[in-house]
NULUMFI-536628 format. One line per 2 residues: number of its first residue (from 1); for each residue z, x negated, y negated of N, C-alpha, C, O. Coordinates in Angstrom, 1 decimal. Example, Ala and Ser with C-alpha at 12.3 -4.5 7.8 and 13.67 -1.06 7.14 Angstrom:
<drendos>
1) 7.8/-13.2/5.7/7.8/-12.3/4.5/7.8/-13.2/3.3/8.5/-14.2/3.3 ~ 7.1/-12.8/2.2/7.1/-13.7/1.1/7.9/-12.9/0.0/8.0/-13.4/-1.1
</drendos>
This chain:
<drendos>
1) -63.7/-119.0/-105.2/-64.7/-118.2/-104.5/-64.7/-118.5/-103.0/-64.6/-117.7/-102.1 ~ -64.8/-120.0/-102.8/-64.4/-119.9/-101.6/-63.2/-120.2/-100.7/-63.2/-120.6/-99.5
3) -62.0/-119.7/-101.3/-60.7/-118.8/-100.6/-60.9/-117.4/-100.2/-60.4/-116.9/-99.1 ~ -61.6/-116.8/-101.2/-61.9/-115.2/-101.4/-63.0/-115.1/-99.6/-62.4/-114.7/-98.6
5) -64.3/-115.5/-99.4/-65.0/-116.3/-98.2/-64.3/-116.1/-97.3/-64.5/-115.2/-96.4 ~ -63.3/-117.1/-97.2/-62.6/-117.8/-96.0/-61.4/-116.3/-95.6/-61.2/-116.2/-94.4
7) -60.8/-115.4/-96.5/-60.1/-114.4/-96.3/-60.9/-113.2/-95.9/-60.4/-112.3/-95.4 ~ -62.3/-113.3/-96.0/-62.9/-111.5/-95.6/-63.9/-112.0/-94.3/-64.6/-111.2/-93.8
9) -63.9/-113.6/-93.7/-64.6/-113.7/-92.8/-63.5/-114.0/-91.9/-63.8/-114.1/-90.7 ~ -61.9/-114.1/-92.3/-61.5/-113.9/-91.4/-60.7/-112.7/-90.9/-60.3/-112.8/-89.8
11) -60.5/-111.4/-91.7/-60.6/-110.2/-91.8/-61.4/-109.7/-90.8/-61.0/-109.0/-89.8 ~ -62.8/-110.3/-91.1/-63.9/-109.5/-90.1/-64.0/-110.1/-88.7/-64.9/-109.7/-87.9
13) -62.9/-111.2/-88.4/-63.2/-111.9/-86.9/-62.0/-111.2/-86.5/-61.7/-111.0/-85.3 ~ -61.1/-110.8/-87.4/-59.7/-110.1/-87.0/-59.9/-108.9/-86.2/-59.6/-108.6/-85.0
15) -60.7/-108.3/-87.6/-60.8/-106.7/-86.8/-61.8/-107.0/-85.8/-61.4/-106.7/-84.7 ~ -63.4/-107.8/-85.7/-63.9/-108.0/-83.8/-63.0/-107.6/-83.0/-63.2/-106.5/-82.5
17) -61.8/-108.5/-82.8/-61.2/-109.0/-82.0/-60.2/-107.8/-81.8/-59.7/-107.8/-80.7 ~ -59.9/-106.8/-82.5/-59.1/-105.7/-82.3/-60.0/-104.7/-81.8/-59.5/-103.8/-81.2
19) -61.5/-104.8/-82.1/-62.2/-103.3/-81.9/-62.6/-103.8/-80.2/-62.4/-103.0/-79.3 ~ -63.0/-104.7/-80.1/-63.1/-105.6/-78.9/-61.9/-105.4/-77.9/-62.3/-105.2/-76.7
21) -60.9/-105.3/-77.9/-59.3/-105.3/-77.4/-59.4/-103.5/-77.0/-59.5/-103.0/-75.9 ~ -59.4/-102.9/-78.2/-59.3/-101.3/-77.8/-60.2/-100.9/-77.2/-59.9/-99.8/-76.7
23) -61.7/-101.5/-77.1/-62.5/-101.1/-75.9/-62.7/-101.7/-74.9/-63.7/-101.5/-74.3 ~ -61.8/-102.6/-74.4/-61.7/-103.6/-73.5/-60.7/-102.4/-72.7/-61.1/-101.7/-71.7
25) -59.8/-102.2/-73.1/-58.5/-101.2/-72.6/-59.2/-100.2/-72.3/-59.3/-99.8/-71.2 ~ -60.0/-99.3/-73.7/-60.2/-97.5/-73.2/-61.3/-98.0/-72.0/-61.5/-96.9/-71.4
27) -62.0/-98.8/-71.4/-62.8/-98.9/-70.5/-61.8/-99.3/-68.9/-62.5/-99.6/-67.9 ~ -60.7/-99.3/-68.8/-60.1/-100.0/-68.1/-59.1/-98.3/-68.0/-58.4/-98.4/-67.0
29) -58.9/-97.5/-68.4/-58.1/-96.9/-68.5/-58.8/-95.3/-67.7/-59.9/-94.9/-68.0 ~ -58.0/-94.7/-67.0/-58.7/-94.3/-65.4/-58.5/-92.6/-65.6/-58.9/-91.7/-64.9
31) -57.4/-92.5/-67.2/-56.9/-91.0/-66.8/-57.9/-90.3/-68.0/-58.5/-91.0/-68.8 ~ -57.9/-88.6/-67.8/-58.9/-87.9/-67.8/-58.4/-86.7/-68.6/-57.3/-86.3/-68.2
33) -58.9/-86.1/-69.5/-58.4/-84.4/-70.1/-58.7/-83.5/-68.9/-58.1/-82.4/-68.8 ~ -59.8/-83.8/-68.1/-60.6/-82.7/-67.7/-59.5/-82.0/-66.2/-58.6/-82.7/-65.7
35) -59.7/-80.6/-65.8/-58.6/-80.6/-64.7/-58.9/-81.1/-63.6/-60.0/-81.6/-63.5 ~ -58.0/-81.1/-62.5/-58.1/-81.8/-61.3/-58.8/-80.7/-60.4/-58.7/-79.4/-60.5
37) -59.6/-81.3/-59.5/-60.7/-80.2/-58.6/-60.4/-80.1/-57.6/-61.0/-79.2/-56.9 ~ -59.3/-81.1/-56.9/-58.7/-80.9/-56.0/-57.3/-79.8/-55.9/-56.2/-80.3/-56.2
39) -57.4/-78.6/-55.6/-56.5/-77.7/-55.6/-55.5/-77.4/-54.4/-54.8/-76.4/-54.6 ~ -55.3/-77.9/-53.3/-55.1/-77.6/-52.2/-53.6/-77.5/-52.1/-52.9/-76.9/-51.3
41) -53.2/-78.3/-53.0/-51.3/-78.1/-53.0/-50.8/-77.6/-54.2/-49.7/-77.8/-54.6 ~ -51.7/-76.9/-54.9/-51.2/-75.9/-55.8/-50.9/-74.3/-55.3/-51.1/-73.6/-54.3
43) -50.3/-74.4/-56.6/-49.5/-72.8/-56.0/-50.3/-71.3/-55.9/-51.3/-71.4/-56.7 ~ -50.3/-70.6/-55.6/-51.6/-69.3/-55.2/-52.6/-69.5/-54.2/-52.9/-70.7/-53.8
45) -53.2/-68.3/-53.6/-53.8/-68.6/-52.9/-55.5/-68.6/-53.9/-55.8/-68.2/-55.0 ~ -56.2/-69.3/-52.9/-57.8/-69.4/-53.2/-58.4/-68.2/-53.9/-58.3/-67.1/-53.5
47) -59.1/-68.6/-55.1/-59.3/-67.2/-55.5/-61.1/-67.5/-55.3/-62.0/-68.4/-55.7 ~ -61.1/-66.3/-54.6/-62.8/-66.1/-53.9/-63.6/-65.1/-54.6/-64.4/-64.4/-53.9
49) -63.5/-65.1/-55.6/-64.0/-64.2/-56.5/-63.7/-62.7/-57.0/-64.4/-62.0/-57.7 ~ -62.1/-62.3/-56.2/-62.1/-60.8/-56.4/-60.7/-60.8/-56.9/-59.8/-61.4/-56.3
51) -60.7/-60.3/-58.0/-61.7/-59.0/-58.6/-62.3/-60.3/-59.5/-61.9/-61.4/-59.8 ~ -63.9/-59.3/-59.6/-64.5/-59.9/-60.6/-64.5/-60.4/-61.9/-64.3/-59.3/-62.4
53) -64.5/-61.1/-62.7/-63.9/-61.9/-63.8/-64.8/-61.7/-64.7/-66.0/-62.1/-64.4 ~ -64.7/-61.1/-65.9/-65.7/-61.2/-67.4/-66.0/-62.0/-67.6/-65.0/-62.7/-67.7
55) -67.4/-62.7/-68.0/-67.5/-63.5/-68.6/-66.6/-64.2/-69.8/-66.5/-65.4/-69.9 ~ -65.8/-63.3/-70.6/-64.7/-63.7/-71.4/-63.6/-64.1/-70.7/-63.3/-65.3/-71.0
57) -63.0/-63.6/-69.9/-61.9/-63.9/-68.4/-62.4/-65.6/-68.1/-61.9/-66.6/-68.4 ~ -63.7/-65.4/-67.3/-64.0/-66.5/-66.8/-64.0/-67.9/-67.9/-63.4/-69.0/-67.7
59) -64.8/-67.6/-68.8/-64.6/-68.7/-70.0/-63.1/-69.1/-70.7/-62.7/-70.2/-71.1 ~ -62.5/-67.9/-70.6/-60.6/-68.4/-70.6/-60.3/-69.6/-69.7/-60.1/-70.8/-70.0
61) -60.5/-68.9/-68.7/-60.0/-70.1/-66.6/-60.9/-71.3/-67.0/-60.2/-72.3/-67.1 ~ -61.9/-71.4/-67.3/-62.7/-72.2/-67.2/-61.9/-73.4/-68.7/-61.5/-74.5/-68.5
63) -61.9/-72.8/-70.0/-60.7/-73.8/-70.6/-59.8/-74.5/-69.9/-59.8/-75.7/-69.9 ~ -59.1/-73.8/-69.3/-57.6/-74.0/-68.4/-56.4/-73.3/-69.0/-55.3/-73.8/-68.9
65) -56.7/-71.8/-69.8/-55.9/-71.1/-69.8/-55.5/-70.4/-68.4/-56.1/-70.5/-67.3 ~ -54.3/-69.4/-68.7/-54.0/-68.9/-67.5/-54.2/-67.5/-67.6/-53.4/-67.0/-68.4
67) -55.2/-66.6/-67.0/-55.7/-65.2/-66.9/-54.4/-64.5/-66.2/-53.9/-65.2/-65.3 ~ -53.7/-63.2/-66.7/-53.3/-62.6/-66.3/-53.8/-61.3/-66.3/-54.2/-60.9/-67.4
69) -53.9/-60.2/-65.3/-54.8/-59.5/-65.1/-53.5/-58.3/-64.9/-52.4/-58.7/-64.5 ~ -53.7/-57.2/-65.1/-52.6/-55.7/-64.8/-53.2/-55.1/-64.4/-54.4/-55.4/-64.5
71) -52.8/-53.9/-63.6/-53.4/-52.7/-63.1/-53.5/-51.3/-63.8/-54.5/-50.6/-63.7 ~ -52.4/-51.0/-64.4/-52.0/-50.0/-64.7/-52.7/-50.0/-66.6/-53.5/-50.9/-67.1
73) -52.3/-49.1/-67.1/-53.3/-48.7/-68.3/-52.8/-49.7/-69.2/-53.6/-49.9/-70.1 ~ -51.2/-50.7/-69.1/-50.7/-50.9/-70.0/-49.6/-52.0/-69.5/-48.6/-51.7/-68.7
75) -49.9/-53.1/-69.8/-49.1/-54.0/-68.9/-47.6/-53.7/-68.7/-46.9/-53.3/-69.6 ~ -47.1/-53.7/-67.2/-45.8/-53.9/-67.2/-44.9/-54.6/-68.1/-45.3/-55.5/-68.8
77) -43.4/-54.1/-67.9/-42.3/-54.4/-69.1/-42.3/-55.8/-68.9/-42.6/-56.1/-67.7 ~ -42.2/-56.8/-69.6/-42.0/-58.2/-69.7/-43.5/-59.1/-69.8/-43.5/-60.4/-69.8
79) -44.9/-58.3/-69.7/-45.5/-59.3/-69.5/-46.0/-60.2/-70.3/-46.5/-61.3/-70.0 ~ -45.7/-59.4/-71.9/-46.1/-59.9/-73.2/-45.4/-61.7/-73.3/-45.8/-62.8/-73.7
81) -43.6/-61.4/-72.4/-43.2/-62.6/-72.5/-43.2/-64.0/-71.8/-42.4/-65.0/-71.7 ~ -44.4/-63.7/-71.2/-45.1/-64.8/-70.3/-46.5/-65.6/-71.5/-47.3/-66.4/-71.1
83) -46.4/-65.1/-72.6/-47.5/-65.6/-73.3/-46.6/-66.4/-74.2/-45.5/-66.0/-74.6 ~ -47.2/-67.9/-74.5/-46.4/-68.8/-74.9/-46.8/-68.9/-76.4/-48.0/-69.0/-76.7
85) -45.7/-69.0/-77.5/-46.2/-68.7/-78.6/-47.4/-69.7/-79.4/-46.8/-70.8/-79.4 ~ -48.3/-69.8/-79.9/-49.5/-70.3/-80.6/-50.8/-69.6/-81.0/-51.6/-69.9/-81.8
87) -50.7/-68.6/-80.1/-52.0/-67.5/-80.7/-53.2/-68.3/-80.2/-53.2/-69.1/-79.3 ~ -54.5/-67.8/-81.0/-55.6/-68.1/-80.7/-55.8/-69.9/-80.7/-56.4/-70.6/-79.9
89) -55.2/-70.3/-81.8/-55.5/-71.8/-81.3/-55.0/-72.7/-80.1/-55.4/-73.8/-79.8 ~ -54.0/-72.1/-79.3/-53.6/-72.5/-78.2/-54.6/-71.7/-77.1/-54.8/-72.4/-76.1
91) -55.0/-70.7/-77.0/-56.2/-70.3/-76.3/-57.3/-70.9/-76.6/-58.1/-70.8/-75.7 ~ -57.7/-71.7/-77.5/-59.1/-71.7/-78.0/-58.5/-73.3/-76.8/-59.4/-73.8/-76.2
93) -57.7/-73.7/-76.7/-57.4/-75.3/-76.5/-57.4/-75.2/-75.1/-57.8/-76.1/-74.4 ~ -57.0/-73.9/-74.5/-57.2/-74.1/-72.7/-55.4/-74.1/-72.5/-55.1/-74.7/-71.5
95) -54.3/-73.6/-73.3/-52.9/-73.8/-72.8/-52.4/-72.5/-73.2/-51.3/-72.3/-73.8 ~ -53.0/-71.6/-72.9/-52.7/-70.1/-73.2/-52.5/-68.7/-71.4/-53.1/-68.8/-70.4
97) -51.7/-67.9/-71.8/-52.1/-66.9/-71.2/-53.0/-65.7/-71.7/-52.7/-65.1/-72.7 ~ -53.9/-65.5/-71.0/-54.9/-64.5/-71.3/-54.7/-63.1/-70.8/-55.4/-62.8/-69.8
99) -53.9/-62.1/-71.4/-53.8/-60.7/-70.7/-55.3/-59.6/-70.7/-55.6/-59.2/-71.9 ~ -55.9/-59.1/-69.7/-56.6/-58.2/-69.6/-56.6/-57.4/-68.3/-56.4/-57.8/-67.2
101) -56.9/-56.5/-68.6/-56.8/-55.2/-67.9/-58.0/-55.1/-66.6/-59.2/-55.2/-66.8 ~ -57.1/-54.8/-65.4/-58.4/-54.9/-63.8/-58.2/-53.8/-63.3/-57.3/-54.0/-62.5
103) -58.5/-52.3/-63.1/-57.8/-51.3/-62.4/-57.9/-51.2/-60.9/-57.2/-50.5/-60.2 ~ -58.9/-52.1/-60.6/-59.0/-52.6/-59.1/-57.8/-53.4/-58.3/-57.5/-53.2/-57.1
105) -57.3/-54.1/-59.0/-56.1/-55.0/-58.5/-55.3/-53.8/-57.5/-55.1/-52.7/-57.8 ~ -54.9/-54.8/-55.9/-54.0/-54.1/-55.3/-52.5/-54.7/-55.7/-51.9/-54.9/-54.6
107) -51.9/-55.0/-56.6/-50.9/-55.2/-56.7/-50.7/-55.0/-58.8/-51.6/-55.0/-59.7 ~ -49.7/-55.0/-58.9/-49.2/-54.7/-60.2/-49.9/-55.6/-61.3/-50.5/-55.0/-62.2
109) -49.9/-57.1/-61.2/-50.5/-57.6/-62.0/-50.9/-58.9/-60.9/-50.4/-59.1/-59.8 ~ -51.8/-59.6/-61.5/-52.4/-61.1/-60.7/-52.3/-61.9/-61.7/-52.3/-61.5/-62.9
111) -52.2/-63.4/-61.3/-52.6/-64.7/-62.4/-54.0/-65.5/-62.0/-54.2/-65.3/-60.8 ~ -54.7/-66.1/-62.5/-56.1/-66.8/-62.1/-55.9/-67.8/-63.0/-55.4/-67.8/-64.1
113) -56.5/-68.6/-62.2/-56.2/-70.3/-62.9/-56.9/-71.0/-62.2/-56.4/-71.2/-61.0 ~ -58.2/-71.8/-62.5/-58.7/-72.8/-61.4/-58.8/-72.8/-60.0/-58.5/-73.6/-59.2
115) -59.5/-71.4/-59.9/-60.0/-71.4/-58.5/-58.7/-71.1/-57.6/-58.9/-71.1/-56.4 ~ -57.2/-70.8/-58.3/-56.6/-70.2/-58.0/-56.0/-68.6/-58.1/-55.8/-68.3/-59.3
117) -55.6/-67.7/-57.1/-54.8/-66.6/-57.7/-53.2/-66.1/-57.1/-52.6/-66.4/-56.1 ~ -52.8/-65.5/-57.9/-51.1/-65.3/-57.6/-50.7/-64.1/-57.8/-50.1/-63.7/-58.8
119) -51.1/-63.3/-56.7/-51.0/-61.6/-56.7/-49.2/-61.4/-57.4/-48.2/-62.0/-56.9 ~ -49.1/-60.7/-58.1/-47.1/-60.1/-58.3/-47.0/-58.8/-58.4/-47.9/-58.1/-58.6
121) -45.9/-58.4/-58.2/-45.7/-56.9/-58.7/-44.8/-57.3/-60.2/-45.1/-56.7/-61.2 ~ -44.0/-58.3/-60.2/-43.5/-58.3/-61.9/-43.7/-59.4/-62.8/-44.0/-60.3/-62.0
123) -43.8/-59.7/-63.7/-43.9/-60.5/-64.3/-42.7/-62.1/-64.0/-43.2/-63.2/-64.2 ~ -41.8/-62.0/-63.8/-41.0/-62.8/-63.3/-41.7/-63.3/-62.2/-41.2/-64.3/-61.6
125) -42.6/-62.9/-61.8/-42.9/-63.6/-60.3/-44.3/-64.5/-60.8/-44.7/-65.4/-60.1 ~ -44.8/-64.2/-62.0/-45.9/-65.2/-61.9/-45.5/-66.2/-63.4/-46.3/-66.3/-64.3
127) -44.5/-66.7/-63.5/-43.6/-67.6/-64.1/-43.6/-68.8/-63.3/-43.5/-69.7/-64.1 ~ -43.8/-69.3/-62.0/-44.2/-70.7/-61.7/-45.3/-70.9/-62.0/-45.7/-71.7/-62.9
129) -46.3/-69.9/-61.0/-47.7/-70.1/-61.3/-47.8/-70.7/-62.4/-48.3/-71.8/-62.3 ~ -47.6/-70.3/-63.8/-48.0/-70.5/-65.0/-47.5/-71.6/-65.4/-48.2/-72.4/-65.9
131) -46.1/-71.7/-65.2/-45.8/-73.2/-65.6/-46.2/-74.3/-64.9/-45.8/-75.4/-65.3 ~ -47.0/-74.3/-63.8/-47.4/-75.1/-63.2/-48.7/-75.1/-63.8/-49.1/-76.1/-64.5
133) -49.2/-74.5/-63.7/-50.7/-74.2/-64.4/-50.6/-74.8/-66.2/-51.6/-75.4/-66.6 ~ -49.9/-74.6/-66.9/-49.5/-75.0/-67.8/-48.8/-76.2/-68.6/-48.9/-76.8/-69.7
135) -48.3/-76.3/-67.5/-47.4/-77.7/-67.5/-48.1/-78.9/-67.2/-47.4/-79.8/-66.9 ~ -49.2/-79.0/-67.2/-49.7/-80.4/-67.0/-50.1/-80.8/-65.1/-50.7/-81.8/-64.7
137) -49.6/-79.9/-64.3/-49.8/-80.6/-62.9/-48.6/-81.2/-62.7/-48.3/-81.9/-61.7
</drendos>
């Protein structure tokens, strides 16, 4: 009986000492999920609120997906292949492109992403933007 004692009191000074260790570290450790707020050497210019953003739009950007916006009734040829395959659970996560329709846009299509925008006429053109936006920074 007491071997059995001496084995689960020292089990429980073991694990202390590990739960102790992993919060000694996660409290010491400085990096973050949330995005960075400083934008000034990212790619696009400042997006100042135009064109106005849906609430659905805005809550996309605000994840950290990437809004793509068209002008025309029906997105230009290629734009579908700027959306990266996962569907809704990679949107619901903030690593998605979001296509919806702006008829106000002066250019063919735009991208929005964190307070940034990236006016294009083709889809090929807003392929950094996104992978930058997408890619982690």
């Amino acid at each position: 009986m007491r071997r059995v004692a001496s084995w689960i009191a020292t089990f429980v000074v073991a694990l202390a000492a590990v739960v102790g260790l992993i919060t000694f570290f996660n409290s010491r450790d400085q990096s973050s999920l949330s995005h960075q707020t400083d934008t000034s050497g990212a790619p696009g210019a400042p997006y100042r609120g135009e064109p106005v953003l849906s609430p659905a739009d805005h809550d996309a950007v605000k994840r950290g997906n990437v809004l793509v916006l068209y002008r025309d009734a029906s997105p230009p040829a290629g734009t579908f292949a700027l959306i990266p395959p996962g569907g809704s659970a990679l949107q619901q996560a903030g690593q998605s492109v979001v296509l919806d329709r702006e008829p106000t846009l002066k250019t063919a299509l735009a991208a929005v992403a964190l307070e940034r925008i990236e006016p294009a006429n083709a889809p090929q053109e807003l392929r950094p933007f996104i992978d930058y936006w997408l890619g982690g920074r």
